[in-house]
N, C-alpha and C positions, 0 to 999 in steps of 0.2 A: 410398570415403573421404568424410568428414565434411566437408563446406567449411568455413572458418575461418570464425568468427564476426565481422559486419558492425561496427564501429567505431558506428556509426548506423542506429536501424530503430526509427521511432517507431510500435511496432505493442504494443498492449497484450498484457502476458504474457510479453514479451520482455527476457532480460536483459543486455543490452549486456553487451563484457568486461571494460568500465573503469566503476565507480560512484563519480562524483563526488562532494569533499563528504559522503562519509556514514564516512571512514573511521574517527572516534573511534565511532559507531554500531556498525560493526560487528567490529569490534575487544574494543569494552564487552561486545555479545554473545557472541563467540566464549569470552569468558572468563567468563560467566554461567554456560553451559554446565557448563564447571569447578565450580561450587560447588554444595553440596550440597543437598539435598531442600527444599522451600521456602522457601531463598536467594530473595528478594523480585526480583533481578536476572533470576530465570528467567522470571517474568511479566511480557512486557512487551507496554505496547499503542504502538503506532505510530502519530503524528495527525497529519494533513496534510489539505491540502487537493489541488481534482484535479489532477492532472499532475506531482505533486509527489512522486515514488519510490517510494509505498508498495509496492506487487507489486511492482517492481523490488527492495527488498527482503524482504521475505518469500519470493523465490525465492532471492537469495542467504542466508538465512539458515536455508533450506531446505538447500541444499548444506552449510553448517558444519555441522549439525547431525548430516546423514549418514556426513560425515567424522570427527567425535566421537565416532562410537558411538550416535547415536540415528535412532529409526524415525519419518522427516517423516509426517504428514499434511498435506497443504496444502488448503484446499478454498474456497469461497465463503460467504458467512452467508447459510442459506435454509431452508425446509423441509425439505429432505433434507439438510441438512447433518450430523446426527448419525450417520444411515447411512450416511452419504460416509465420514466420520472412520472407523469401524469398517472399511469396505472398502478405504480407504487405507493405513491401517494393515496390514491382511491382504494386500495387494498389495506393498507394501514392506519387509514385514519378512517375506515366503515365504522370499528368497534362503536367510536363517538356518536353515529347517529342511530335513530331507532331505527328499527327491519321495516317497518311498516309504515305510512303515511297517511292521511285521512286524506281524501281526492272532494276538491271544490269544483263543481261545473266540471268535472271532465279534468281538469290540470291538477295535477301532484302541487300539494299543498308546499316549499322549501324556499330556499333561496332561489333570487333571480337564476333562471340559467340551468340552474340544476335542480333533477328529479330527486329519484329516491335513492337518499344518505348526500354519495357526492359522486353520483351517476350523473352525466352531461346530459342533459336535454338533445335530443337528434340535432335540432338548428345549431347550436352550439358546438357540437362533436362537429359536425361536416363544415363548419364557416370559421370559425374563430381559429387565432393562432394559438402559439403555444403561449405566450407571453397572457393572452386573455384566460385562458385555459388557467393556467398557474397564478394566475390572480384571483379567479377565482376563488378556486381551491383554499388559497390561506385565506380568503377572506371568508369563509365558510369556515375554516377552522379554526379560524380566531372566534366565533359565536361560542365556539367551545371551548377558549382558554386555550389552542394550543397552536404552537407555534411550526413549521415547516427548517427542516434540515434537509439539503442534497448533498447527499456524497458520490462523489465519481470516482472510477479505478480507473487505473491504464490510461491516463490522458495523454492523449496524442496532439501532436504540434502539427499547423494547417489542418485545422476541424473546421469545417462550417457549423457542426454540432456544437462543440468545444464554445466559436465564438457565439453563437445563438443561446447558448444557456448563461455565459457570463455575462454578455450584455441584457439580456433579460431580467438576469438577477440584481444587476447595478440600478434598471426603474425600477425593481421593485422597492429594491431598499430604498432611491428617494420615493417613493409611494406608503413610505412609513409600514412594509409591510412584514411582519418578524417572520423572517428565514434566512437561513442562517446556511452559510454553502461550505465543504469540506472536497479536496481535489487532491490524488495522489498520481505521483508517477515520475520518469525514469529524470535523474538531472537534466539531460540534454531537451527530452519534451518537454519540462516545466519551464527550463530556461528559454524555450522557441516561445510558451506563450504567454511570458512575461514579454518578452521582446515584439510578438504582434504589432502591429500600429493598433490596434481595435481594442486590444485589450490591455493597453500600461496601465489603467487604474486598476490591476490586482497586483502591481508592484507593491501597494498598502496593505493586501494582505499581511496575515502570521506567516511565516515559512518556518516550517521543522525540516530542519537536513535530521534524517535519522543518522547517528556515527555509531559504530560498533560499540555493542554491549560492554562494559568493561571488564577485565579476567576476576575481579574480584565478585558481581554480583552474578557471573557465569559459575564459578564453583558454589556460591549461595544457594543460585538457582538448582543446581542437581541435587547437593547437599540435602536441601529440604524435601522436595518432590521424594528421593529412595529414603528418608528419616521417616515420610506420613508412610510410605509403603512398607516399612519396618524391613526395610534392607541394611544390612550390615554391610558399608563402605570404610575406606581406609582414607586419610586427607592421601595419601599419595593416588589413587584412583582415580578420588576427585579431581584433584591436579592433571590428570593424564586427560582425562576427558575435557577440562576445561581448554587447558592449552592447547587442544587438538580443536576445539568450536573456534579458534581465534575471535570471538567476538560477532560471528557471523549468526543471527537469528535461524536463522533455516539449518543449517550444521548444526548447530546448537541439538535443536527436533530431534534431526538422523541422530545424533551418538544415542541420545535419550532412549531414545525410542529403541534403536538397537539392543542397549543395555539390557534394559527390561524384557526383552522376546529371549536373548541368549541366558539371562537367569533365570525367569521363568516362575518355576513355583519353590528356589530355593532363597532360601530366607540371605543367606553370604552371594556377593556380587565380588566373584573369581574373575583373575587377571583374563583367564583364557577368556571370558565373556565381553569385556570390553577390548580385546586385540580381535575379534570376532568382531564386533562392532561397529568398531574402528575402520576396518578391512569393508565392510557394509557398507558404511556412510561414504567413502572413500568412492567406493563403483555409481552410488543413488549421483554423486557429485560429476561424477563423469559421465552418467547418463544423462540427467535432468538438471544440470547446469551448462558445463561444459562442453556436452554436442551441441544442445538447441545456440550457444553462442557461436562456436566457431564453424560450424558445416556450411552458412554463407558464406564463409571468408574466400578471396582467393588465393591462390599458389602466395601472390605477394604480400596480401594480406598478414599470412603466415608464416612468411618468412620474417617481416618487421618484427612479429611478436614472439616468434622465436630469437629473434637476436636482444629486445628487451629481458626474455624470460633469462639470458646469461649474468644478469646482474642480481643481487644477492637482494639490495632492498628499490629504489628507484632508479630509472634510466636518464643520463644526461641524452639530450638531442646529439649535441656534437660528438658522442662517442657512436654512438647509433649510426651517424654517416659513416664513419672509417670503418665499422665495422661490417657495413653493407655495402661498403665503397659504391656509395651513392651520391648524389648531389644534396644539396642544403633544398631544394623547393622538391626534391622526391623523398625526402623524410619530410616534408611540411607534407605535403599529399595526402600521407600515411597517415600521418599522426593523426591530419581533421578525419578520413576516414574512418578509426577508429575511434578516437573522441565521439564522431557523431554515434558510433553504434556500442557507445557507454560499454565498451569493453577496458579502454585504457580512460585513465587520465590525468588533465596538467597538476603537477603539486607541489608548483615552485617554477621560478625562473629556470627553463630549460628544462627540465624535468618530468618524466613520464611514469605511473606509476598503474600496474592492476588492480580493475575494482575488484572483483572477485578473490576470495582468497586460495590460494593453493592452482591459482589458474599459471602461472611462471612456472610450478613444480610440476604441474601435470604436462608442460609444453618440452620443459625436459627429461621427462622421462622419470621423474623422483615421485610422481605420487601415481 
């Protein structure tokens, strides 16, 4: 027997059974799905920054898609990601054909091109491109009523991969062909491959900015999650743990998840367990946020965002130079440098702000 799924488990790839905050998202999608062949709705790219739900959905939106009648591919942006797509696809749309084929003269009885289920014929595997490959393929799944979804993580700006699957995807769709493409990753990479010259027709895309969960469906969410576990919380508890997730999906996880290991098998959830917790989620954040960002940075790097992290909520630019007693094109430097490596960003005329939360507190010393 399957063990129920954990309420909390802030492990990447993992998809909790409750998704905070995203339900007009997936909703919007679920009904995309529904609309027809290059419905602008079916193309959507997902922008966030880290910790912020993207593979949390792409996997739920991985499941809608199955339950719709279409064959997911889910994969990573990378070198092999085009021969991922292909084997994804032939691993999850096998179910629909039968195991076995009747053989005429020696040739597998199927569609042109392909053997048994949606195994490539040798000439076909070693000669055809991806584009012929992936025509295929829907057109083989459409005999069966269903339809072709790709979802991609982590997309990266200047892909050869990246453009070889969007433009592929754009004949397909004028080729009447139902697949439906989903594409997540960091603001600065979506916005590089909006900006392509090869690829402005996904400016037509859907775009979801995921924005931080709001504090009210953040105490909902713990609220219910320790009520099914029949934990006895206080709204001041709740309160404490919410306003400590600021809205941040991955923080969110850690306090959770904390909470639950520091009470353990007692029925009441004690102050001391969620200051435990807290204190827990606090180190996971400086470990597995806030090194993997900053340990590229340089000495100067560091020193900009330490003089950012002095200000309570956003950074003006012109206070930023007197205060580095710098010039105006050496805080322009800075600012693109970080902008580009989505640690800061612009949020207002002149103004600089962190994406991350608690990243200013930990740079002074307070978290």
């Amino acid at each position: 027997m399957q063990d129920k799924p954990r309420p909390f488990l802030p492990t990447f790839g993992y998809r909790p059974p409750h998704i905070l905050g995203r339900d007009e998202l997936i909703n919007s999608f679920k009904a995309a799905l529904a609309e027809p062949v290059g419905h602008p709705d079916r193309s959507t790219l997902i922008i966030g920054q880290r910790g912020t739900g993207k593979t949390t959905l792409l996997i739920k939106f991985e499941e809608l898609a199955a339950a719709a009648g279409f064959v997911p591919a889910r994969v990573t942006a990378g070198e092999d990601m085009l021969g991922d797509i292909l084997l994804a696809i032939q691993r999850n749309g096998a179910q629909f054909f039968p195991a076995k084929k009747p053989k005429v003269s020696g040739f597998t009885v199927g569609a042109a091109g392909l053997a048994l289920g949606l195994t490539f014929e040798r000439e076909v595997e070693e000669r055809l491109s991806f584009r012929f490959k992936l025509e295929m393929l829907c057109d083989a799944l459409l005999e069966k009523g269903k339809g072709v979804l790709l979802l991609v993580d982590e997309v990266q700006p200047n892909s050869a991969e990246i453009r070889s699957l969007a433009t592929n995807y754009q004949h397909l769709i004028g080729a009447n062909k139902n697949i439906a493409l989903v594409m997540a990753g960091l603001p600065t990479s979506i916005s590089s491959v909006l900006h392509d010259d090869i690829l402005t027709f996904l400016n037509r895309s859907n775009k979801v900015y995921l924005s931080p969960i709001p504090l009210e469906e953040i105490k909902q969410g713990y609220l219910i999650e320790l009520n099914q576990l029949k934990k006895k919380v206080t709204p001041q508890q709740i309160s404490k743990m919410a306003n400590a997730a600021r809205g941040y999906p991955y923080l969110y996880q850690l306090i959770g998840y904390y909470v639950l290991m520091y009470t353990g098998d007692n029925q009441i959830v004690e102050d001391a367990s969620i200051a435990q917790a807290l204190e827990d989620a606090r180190q996971k954040m400086i470990d597995n946020v806030f090194a993997p960002i900053l340990s590229p940075l340089s000495e100067r790097d560091m020193a900009f965002l330490k003089a950012m992290s002095e200000d309570e909520v956003d950074s003006k630019v012109a206070n930023l130079e007197s205060r580095l007693n710098v010039s105006k094109s050496y805080v322009q430097t800075y600012r693109s440098r970080l902008i580009d490596s989505e640690i800061i960003a612009a949020v207002g005329h002149g103004k600089l702000a962190f994406t991350v939360p608690y990243l200013a507190e930990h740079l002074r010393g307070d978290f």
